[in-house]
Chimera marker file (.cmm) of the C-alpha trace (Angstrom):
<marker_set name="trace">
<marker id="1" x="-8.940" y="-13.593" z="-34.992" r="1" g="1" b="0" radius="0.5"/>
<marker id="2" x="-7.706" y="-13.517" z="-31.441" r="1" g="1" b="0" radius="0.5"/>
<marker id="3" x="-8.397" y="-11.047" z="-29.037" r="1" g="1" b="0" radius="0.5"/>
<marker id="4" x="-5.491" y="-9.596" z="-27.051" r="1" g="1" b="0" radius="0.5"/>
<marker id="5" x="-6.073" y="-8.727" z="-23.405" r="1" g="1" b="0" radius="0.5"/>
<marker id="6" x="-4.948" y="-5.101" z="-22.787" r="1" g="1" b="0" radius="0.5"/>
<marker id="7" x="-4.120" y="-4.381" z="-19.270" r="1" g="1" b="0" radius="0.5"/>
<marker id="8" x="-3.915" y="-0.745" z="-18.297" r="1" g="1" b="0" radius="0.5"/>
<marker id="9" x="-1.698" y="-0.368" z="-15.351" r="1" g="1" b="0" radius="0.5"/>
<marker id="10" x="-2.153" y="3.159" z="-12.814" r="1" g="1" b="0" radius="0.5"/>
<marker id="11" x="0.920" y="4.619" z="-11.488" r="1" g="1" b="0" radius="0.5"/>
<marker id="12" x="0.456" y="6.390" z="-8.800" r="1" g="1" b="0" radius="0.5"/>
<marker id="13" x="3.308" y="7.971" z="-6.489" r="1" g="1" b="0" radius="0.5"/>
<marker id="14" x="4.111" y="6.443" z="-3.554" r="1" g="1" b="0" radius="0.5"/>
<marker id="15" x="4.983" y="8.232" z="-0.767" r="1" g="1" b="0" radius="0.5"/>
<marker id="16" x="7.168" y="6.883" z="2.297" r="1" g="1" b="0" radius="0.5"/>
<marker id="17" x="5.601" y="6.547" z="4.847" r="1" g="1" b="0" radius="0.5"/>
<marker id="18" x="5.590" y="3.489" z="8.294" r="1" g="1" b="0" radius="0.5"/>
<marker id="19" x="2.386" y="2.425" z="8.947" r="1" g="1" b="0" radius="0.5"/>
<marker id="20" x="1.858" y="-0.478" z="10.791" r="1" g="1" b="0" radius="0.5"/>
<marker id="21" x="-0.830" y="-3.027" z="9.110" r="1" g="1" b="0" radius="0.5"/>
<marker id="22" x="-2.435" y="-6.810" z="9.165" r="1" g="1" b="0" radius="0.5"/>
<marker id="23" x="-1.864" y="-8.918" z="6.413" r="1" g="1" b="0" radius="0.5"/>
<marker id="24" x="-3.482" y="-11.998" z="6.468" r="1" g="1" b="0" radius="0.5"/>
<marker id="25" x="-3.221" y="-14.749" z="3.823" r="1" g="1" b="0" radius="0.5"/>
<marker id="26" x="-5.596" y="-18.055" z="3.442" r="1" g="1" b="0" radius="0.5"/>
<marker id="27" x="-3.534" y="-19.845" z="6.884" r="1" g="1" b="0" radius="0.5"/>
<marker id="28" x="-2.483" y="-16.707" z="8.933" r="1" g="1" b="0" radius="0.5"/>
<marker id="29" x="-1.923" y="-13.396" z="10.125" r="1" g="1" b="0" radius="0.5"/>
<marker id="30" x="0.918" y="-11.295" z="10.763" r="1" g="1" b="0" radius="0.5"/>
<marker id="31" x="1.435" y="-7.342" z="11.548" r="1" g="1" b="0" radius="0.5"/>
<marker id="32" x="3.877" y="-6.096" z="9.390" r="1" g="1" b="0" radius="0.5"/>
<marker id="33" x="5.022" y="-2.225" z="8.412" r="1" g="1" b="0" radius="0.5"/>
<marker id="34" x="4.623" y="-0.472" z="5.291" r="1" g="1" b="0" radius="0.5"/>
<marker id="35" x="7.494" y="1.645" z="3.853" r="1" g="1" b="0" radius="0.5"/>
<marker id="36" x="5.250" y="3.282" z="0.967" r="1" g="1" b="0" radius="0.5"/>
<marker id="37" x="1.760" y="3.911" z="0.129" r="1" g="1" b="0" radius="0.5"/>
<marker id="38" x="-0.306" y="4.812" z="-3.084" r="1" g="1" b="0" radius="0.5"/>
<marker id="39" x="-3.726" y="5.030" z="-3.866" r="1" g="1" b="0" radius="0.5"/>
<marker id="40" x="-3.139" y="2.065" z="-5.769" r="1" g="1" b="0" radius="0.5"/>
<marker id="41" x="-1.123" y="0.154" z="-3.857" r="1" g="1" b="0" radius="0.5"/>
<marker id="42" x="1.411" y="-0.164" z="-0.672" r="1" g="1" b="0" radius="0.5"/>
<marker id="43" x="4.926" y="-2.241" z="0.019" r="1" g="1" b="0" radius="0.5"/>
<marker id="44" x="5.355" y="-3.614" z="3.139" r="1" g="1" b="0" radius="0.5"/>
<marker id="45" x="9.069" y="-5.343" z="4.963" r="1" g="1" b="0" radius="0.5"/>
<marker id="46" x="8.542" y="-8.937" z="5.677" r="1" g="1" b="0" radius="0.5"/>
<marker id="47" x="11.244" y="-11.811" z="6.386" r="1" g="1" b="0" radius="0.5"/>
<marker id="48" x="9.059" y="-14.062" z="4.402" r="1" g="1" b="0" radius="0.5"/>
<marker id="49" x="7.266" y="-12.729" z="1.705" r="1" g="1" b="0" radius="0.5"/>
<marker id="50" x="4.641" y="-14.315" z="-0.396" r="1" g="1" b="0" radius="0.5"/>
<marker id="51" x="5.108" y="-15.422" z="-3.689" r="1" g="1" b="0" radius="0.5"/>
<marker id="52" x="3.858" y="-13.061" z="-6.707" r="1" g="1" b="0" radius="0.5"/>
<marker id="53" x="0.135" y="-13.769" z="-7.307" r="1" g="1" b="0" radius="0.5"/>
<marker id="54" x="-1.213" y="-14.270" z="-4.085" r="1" g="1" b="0" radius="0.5"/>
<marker id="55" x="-3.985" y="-12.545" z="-3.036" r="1" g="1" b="0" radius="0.5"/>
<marker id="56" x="-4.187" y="-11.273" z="0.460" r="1" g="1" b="0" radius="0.5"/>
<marker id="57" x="-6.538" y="-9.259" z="2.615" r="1" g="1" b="0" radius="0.5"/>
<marker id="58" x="-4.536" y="-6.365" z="4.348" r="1" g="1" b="0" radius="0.5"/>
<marker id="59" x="-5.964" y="-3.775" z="6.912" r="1" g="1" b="0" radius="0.5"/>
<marker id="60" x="-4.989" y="-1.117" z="8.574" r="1" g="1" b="0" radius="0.5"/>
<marker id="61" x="-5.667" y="2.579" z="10.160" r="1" g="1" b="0" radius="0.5"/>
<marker id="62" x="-5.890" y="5.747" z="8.406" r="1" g="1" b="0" radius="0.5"/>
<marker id="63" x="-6.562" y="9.680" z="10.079" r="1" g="1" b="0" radius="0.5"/>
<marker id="64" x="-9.587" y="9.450" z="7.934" r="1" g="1" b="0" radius="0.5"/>
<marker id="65" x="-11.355" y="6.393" z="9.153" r="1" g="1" b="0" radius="0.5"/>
<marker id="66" x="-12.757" y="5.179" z="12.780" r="1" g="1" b="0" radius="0.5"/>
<marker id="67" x="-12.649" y="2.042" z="11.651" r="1" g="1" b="0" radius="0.5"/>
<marker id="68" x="-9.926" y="0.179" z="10.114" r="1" g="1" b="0" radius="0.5"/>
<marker id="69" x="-9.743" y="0.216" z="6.262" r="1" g="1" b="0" radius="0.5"/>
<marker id="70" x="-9.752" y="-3.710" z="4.807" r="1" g="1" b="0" radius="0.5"/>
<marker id="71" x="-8.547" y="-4.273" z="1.044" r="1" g="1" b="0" radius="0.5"/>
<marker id="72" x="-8.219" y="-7.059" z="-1.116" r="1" g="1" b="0" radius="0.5"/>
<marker id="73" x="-4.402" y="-7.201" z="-2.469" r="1" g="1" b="0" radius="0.5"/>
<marker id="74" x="-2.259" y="-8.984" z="-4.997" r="1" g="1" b="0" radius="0.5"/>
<marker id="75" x="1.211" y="-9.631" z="-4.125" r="1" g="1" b="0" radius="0.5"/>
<marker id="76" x="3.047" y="-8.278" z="-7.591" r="1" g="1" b="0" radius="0.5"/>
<marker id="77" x="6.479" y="-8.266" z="-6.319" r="1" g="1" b="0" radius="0.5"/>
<marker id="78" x="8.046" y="-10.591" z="-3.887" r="1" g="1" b="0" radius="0.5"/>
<marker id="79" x="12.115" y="-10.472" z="-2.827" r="1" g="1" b="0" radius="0.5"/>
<marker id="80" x="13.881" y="-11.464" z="-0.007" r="1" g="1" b="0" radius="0.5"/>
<marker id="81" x="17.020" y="-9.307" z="-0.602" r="1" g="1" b="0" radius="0.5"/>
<marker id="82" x="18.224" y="-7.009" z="0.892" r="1" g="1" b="0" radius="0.5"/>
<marker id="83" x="15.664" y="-7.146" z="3.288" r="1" g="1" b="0" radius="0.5"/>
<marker id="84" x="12.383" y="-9.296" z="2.645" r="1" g="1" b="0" radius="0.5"/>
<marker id="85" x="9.215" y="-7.473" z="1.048" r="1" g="1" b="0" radius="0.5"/>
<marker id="86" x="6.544" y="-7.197" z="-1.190" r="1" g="1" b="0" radius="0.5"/>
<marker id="87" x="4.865" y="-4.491" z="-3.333" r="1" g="1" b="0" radius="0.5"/>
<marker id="88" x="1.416" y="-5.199" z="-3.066" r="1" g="1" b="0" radius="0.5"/>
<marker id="89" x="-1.895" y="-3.920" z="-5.390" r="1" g="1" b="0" radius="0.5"/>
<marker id="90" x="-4.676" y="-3.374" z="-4.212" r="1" g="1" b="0" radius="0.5"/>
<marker id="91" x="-7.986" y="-5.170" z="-5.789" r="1" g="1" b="0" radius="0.5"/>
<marker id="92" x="-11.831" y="-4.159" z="-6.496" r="1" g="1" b="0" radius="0.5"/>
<marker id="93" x="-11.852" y="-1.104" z="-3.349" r="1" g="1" b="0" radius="0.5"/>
<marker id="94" x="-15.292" y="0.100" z="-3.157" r="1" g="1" b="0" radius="0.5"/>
<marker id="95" x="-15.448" y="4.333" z="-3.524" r="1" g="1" b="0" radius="0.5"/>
<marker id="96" x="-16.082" y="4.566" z="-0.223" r="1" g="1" b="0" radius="0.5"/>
<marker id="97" x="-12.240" y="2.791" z="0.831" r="1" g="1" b="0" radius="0.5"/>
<marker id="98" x="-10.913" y="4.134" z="-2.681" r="1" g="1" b="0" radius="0.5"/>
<marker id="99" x="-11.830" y="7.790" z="-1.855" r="1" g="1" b="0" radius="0.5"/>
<marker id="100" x="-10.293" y="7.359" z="2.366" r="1" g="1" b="0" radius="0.5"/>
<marker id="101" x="-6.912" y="5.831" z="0.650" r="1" g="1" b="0" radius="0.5"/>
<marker id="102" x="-7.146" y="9.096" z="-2.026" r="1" g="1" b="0" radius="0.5"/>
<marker id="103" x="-7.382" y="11.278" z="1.154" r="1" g="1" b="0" radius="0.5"/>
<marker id="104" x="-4.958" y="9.718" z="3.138" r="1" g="1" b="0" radius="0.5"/>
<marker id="105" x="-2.516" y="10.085" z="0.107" r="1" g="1" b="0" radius="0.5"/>
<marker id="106" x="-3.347" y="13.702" z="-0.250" r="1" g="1" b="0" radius="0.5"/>
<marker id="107" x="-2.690" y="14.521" z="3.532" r="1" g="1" b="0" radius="0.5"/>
<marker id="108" x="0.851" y="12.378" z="3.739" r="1" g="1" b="0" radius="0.5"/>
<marker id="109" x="1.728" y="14.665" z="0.608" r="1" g="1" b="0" radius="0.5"/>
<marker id="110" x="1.121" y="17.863" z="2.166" r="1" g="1" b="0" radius="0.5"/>
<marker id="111" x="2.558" y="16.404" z="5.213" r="1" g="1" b="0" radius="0.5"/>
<marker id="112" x="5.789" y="15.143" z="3.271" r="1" g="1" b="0" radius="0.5"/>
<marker id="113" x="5.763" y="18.820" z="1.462" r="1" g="1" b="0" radius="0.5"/>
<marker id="114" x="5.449" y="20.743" z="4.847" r="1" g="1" b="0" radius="0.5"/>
<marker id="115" x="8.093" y="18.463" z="6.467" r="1" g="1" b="0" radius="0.5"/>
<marker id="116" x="10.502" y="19.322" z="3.129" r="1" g="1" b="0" radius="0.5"/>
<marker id="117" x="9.952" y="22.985" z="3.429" r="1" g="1" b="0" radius="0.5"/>
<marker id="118" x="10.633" y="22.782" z="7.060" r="1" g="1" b="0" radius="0.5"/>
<marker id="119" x="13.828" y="21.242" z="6.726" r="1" g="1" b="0" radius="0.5"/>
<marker id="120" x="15.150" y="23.399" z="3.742" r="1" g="1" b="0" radius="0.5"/>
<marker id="121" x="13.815" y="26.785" z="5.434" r="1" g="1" b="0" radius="0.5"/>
<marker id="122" x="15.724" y="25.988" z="8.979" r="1" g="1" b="0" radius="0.5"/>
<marker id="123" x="12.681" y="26.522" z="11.088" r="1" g="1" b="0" radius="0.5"/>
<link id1="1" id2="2" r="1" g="1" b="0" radius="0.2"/>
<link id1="2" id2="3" r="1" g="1" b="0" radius="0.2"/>
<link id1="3" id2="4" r="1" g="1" b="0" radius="0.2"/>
<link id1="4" id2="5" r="1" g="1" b="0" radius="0.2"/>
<link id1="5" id2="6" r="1" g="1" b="0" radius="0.2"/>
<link id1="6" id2="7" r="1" g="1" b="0" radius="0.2"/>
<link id1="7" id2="8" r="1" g="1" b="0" radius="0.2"/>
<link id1="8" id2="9" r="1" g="1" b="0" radius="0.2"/>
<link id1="9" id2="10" r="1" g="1" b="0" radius="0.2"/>
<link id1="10" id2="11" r="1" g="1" b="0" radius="0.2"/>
<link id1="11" id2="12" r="1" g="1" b="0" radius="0.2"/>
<link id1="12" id2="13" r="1" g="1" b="0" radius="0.2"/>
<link id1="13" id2="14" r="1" g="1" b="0" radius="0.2"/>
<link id1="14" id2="15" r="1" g="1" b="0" radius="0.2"/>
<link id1="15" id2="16" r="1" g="1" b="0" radius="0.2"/>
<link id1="16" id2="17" r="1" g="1" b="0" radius="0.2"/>
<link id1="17" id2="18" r="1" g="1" b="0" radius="0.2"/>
<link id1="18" id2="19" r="1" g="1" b="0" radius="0.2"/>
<link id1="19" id2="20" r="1" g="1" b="0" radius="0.2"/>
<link id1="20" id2="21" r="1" g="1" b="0" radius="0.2"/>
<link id1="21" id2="22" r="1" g="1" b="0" radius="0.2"/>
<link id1="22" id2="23" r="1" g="1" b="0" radius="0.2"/>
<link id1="23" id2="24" r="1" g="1" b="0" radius="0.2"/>
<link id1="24" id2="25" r="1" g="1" b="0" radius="0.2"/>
<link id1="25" id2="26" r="1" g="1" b="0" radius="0.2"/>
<link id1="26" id2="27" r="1" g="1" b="0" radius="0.2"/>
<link id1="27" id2="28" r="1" g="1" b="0" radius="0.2"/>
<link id1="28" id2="29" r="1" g="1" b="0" radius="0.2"/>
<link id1="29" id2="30" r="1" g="1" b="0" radius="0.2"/>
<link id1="30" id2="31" r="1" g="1" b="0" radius="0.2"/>
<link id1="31" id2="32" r="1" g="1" b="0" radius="0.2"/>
<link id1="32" id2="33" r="1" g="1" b="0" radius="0.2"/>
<link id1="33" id2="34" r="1" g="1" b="0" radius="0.2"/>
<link id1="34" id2="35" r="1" g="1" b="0" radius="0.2"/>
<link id1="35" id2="36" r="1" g="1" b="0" radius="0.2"/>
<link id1="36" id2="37" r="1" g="1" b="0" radius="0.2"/>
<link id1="37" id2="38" r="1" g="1" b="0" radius="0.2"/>
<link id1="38" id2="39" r="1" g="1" b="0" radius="0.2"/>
<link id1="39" id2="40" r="1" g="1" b="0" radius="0.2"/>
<link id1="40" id2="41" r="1" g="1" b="0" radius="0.2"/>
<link id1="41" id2="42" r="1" g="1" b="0" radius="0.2"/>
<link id1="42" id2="43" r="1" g="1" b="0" radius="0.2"/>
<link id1="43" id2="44" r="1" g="1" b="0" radius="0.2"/>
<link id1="44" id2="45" r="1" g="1" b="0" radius="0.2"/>
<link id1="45" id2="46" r="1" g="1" b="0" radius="0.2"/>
<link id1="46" id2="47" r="1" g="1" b="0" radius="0.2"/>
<link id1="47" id2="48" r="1" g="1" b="0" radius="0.2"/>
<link id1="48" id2="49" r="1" g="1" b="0" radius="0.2"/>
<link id1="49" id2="50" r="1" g="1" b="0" radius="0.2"/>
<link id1="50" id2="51" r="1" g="1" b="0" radius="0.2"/>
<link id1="51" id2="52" r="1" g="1" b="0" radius="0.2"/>
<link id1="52" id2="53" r="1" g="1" b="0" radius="0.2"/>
<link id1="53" id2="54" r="1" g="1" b="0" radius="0.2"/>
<link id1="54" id2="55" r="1" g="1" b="0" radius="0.2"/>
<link id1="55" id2="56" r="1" g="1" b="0" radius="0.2"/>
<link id1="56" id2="57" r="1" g="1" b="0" radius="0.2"/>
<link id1="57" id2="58" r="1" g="1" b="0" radius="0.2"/>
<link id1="58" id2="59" r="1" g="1" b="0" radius="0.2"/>
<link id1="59" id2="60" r="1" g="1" b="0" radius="0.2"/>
<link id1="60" id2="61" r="1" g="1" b="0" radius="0.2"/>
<link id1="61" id2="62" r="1" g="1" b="0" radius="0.2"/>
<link id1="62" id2="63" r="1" g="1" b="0" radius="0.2"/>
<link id1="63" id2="64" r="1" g="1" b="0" radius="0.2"/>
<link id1="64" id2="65" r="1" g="1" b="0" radius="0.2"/>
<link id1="65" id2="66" r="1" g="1" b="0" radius="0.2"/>
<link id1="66" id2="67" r="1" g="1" b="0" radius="0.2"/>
<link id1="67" id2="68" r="1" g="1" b="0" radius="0.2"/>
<link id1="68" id2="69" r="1" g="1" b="0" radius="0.2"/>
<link id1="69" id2="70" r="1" g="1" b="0" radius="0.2"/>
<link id1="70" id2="71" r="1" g="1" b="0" radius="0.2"/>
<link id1="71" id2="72" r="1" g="1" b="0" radius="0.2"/>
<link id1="72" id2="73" r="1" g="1" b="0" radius="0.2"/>
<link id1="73" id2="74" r="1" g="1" b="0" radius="0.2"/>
<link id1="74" id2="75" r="1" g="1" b="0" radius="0.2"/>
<link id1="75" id2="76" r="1" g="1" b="0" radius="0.2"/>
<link id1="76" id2="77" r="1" g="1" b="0" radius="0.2"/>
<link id1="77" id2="78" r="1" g="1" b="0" radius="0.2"/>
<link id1="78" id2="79" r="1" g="1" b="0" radius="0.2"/>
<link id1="79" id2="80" r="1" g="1" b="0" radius="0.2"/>
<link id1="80" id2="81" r="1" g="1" b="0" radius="0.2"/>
<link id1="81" id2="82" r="1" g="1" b="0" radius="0.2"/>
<link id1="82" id2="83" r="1" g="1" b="0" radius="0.2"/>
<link id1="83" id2="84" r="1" g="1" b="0" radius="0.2"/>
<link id1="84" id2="85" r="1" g="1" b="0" radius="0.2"/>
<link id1="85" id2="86" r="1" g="1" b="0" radius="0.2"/>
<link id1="86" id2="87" r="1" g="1" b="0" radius="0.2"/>
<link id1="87" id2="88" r="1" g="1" b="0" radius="0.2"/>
<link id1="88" id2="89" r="1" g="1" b="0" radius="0.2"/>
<link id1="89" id2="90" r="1" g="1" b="0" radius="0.2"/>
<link id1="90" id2="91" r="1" g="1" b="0" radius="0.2"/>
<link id1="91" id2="92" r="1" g="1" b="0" radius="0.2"/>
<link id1="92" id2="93" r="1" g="1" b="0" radius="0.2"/>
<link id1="93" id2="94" r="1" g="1" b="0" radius="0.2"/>
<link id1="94" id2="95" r="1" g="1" b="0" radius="0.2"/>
<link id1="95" id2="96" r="1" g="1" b="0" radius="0.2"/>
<link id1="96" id2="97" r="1" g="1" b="0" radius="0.2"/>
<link id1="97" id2="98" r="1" g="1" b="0" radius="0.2"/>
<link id1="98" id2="99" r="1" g="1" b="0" radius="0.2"/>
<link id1="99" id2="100" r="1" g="1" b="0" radius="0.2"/>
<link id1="100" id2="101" r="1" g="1" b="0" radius="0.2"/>
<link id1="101" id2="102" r="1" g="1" b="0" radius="0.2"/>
<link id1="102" id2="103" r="1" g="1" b="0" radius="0.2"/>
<link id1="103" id2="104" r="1" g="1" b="0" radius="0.2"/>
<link id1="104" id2="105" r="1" g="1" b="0" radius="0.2"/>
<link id1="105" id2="106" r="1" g="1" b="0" radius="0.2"/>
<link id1="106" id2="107" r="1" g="1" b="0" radius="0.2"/>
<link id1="107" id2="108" r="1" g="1" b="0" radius="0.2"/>
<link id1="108" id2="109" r="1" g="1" b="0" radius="0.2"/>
<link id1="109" id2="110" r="1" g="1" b="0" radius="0.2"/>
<link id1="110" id2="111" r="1" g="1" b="0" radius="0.2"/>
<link id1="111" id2="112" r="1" g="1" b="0" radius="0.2"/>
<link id1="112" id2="113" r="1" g="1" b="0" radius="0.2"/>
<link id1="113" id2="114" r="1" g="1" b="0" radius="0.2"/>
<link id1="114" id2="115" r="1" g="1" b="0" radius="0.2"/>
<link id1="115" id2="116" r="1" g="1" b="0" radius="0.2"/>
<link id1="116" id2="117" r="1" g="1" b="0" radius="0.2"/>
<link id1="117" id2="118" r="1" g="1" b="0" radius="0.2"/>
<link id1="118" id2="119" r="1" g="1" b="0" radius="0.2"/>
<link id1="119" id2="120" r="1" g="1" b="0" radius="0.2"/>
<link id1="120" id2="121" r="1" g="1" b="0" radius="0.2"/>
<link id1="121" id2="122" r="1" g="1" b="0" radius="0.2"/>
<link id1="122" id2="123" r="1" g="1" b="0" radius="0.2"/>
</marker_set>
């Protein structure tokens, strides 16, 4: 009898936002924006994105942290139409970087929420 591999996958909501990060792969480094961000997970514009698979280290600056926050990711999507990106999940965050990237989310919510309320109130 074989055993079947059963791979639970999180969705979290992603919530636009431009961040400016580092990705760097096994030869380089490049600074590239975001366009969303999870807890889980970010995607990121590129003109030449990496092919599905890849693992990547990518870092970057939340309100939260002094320091910049540094996470293992896996490229799961790759295109290069319309424009050139890559969703990208991240891999084995301890609970220290898991709970900043929990808070982060939480604060760009309320943010996006405020912003929303803002706009349909007039004020």
């Amino acid at each position: 009898m074989s055993k079947e591999k059963v791979v639970i996958r999180e969705r979290s909501r992603r919530i636009p936002v431009e961040i400016s990060c580092w990705l760097a792969g096994a030869d380089d480094a490049s600074c590239i924006p975001t366009y969303d961000l999870s807890d889980t997970g970010v995607s990121v514009l590129c003109h030449d994105p990496l092919p599905e698979g890849r693992v990547v280290r990518l870092q970057f600056f939340t309100p939260l942290a002094a320091e910049a926050v540094t996470v293992a990711a896996e490229v799961v999507w790759s295109r290069t139409e319309p424009e050139g990106g890559m969703g990208l999940r991240f891999l084995d965050m301890d609970e220290k970087t898991r709970s900043v990237m929990r808070e982060t989310v939480r604060l760009l919510r309320l943010r996006e929420k405020a912003a929303y309320q803002l706009r349909e109130t007039g004020e």
